[in-house]
C-alpha positions in Angstrom: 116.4 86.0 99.1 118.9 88.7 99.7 121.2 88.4 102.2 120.1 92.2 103.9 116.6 90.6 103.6 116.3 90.5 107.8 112.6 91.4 109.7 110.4 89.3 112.0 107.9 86.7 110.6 104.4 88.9 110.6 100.9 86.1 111.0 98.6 87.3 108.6 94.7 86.1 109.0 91.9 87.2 106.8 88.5 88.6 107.7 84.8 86.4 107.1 84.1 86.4 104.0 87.3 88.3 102.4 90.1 87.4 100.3 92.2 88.7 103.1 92.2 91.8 105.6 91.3 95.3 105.3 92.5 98.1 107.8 91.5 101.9 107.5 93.5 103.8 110.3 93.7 107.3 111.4 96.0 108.3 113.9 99.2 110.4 114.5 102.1 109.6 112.5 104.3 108.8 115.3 102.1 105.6 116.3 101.9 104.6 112.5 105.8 103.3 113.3 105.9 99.6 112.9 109.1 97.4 113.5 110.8 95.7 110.1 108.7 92.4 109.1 107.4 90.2 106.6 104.4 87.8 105.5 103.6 86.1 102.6 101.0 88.1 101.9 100.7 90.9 99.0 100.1 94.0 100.7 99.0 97.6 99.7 99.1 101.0 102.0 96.9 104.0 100.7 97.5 107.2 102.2 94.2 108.8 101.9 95.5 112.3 103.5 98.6 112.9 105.0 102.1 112.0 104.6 104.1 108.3 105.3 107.7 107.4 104.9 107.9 103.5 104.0 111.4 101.3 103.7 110.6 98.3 101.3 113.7 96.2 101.0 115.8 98.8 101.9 114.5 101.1 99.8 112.8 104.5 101.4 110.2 106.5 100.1 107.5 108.9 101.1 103.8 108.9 100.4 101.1 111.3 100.2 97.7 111.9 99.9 96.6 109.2 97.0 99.7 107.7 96.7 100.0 103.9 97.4 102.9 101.0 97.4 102.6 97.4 97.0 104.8 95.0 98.7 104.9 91.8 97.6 105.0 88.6 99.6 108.4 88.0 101.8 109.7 91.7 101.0 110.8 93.4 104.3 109.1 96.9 105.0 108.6 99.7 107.4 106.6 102.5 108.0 106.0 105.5 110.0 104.3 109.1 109.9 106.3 111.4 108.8 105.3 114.4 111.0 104.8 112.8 114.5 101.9 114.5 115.8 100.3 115.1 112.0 97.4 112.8 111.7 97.8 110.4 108.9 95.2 108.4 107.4 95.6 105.1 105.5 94.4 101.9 104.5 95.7 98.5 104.6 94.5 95.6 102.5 96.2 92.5 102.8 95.6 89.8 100.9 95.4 86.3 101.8 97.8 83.6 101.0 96.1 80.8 100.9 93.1 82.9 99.2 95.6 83.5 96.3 97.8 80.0 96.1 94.1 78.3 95.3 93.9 80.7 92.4 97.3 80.6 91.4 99.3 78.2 92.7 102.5 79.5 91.2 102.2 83.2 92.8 105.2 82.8 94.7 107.3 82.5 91.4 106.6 85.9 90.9 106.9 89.6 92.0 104.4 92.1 90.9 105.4 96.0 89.8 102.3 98.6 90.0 104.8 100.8 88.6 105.4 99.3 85.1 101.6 100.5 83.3 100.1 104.0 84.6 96.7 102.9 83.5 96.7 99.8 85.7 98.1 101.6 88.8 95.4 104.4 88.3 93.3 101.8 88.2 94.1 100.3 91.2 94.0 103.4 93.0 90.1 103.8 92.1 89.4 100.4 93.5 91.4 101.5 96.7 89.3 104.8 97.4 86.4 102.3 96.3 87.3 100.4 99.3 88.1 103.4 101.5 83.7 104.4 100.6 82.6 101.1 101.7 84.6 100.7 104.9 83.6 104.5 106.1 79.5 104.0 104.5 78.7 99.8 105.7 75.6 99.3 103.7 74.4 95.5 103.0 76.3 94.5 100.4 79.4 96.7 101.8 81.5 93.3 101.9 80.6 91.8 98.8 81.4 95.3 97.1 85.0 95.4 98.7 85.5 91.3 97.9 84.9 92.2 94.4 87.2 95.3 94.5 90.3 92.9 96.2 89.6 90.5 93.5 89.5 93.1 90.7 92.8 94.3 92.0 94.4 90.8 92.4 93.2 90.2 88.4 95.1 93.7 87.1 98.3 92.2 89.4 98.4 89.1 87.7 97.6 89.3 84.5 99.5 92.8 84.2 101.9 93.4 86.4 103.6 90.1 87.2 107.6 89.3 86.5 109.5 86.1 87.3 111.4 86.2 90.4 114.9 86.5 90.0 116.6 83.3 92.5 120.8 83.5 93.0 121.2 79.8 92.7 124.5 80.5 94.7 122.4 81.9 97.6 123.0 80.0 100.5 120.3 79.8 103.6 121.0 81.4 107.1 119.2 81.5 110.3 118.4 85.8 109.5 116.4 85.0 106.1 113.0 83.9 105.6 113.9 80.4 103.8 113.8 78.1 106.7 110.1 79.5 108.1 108.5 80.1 105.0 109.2 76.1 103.9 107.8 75.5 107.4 104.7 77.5 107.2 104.3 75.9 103.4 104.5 72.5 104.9 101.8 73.2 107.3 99.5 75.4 105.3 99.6 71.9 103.1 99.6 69.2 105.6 97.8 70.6 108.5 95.0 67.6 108.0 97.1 65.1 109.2 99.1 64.7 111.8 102.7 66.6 111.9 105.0 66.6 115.0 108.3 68.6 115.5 110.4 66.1 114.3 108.5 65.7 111.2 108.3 69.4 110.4 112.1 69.6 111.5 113.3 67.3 109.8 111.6 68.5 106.5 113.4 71.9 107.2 116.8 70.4 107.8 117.3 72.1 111.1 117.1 69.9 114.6 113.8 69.7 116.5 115.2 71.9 119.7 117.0 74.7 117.0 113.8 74.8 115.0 111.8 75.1 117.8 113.5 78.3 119.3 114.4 79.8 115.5 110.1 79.1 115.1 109.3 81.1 118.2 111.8 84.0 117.8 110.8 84.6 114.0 107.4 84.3 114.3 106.5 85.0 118.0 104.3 81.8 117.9 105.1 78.5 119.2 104.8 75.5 116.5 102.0 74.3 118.0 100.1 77.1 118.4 100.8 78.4 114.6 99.6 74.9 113.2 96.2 75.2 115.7 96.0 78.9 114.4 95.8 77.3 110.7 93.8 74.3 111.5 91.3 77.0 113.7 91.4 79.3 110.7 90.0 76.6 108.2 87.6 74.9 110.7 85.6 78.3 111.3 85.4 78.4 107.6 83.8 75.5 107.2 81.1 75.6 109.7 80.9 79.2 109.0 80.6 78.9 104.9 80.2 75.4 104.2 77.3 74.6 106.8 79.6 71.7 108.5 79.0 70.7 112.5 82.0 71.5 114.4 82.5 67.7 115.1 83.2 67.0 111.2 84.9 70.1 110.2 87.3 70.0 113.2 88.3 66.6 112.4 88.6 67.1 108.7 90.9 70.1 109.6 93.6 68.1 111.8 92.4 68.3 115.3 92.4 64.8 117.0 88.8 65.7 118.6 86.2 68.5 118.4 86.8 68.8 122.8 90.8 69.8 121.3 89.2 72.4 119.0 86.7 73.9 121.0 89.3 74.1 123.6 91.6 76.0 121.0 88.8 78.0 120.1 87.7 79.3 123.5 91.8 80.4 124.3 91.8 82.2 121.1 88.3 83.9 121.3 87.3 83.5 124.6 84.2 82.3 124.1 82.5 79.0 122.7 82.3 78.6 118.8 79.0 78.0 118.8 78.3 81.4 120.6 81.0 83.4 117.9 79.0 81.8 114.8 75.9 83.3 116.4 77.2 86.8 117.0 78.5 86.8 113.6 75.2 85.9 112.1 73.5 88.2 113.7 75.9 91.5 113.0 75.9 93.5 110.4 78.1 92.2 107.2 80.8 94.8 107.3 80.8 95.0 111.3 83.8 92.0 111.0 86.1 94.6 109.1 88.4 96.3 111.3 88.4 100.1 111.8 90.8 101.7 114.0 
């Protein structure tokens, strides 16, 4: 990573059902403004009408009405309106990490460029306004429809717009880059089954347990703890949701020592019991889960 790379660690979760998280806003430019981060998610912004300005990397540039910008995983960006009180509306689709390692585990080899074949970007902008339909007309098979248009865009990003990374074998790690939190977040996205305390995951980083503790919490605004219990949450509701598993044996495949510690988890994250969240989702309508602000 480049040294200028600098931005706050952004948690990323994906919808039911979704290889990742969609987002259709409209709202005045001036409350579009969000603070520098970065995920290790691929991202897209679509301005349906109005007008953005965006800084990827460093970079700025201004979007209108069609126009879209990918930014790929760990690239710091920006964004605001930019007329303050000119509505702006856009979508956001976010796609998963995790969704896209199982598919292709060496995606973060690679950068992907929209920009290098007109036909595929033009193509990805149909599956975006495709997207945009579904989201602002929820029929039955809304979700399903926008699943297949995510993974139709994924398929034209890796097959046809995908270039090595380029790594500075000189580049040394510091405290302001992404190194040190994304081989954390790595480590517990592929160990959070067992059992993994600071001074394992400190260790593994090469920092000391108390300065990885504070760097963890000031870059990604989450204790340890709580991140690994967000991931081990994340994959438990998926398995009782999708796989038909009681929470007793999906919470204890997924790393917590007891289903009492994940309904506990569950309850301060959702406020309610899991049982009662898996009911209200069954009974709401498919797209209803997709958030529109």
């Amino acid at each position: 990573m480049a040294a200028n790379y600098k931005g706050k660690y952004e948690i990323v979760t994906a919808d039911d059902n979704l290889p990742g998280k969609v987002l259709l806003y409209e709202k005045p430019g001036k409350e579009c403004y969000t603070n520098k981060h970065w995920h290790k998610n691929l991202e897209i912004d679509y301005i349906v009408r109005g007008r953005m300005w965006t800084n990827l990397c460093g970079e700025d540039r201004d979007l209108y009405d069609g126009d879209y910008i990918l930014i790929n995983s760990e690239a710091v960006h920006q964004t605001c309106g930019k007329v303050p009180d000119e509505p702006v509306k856009y979508l956001v689709v976010l796609f998963s990490y995790s969704y896209i390692k199982s598919y292709f585990p060496d995606f973060d080899k690679y950068a992907f460029d929209v920009n290098a074949n007109e036909q595929v970007r033009a193509r990805i902008r149909d599956l975006l306004k495709a997207i945009v339909f579904e989201v602002e007309n929820p029929s039955e098979f809304s979700r399903l429809k926008i699943s297949l248009a995510m993974n139709q865009i994924m398929m034209h990003l890796f097959t046809k717009c995908r270039s090595r990374r380029e790594v500075d074998p000189a580049a040394e790690p510091n405290e302001d880059e992404p190194e040190y939190i994304t081989k954390a977040i790595d480590f517990i996205r592929e160990n959070y089954r067992e059992r993994i305390s600071l001074e394992d995951i400190s260790s593994f980083v090469g920092l000391t347990p108390t300065y990885f503790s504070r760097y963890f919490k000031a870059t990604t605004q989450k204790t340890f703890k709580n991140y690994l219990n967000m991931i081990r949450l994340e994959n438990t509701l998926v398995d009782i949701q999708q796989n038909g598993m009681s929470e007793t044996r999906a919470s204890l495949e997924n790393g917590f020592p007891s289903v009492k510690a994940f309904i506990a988890v569950f309850k301060s994250v959702y406020g309610c019991a899991p049982s009662e969240y898996v009911k209200q989702y069954q009974e709401e309508a498919p797209i209803s889960e997709i958030q529109k602000l």
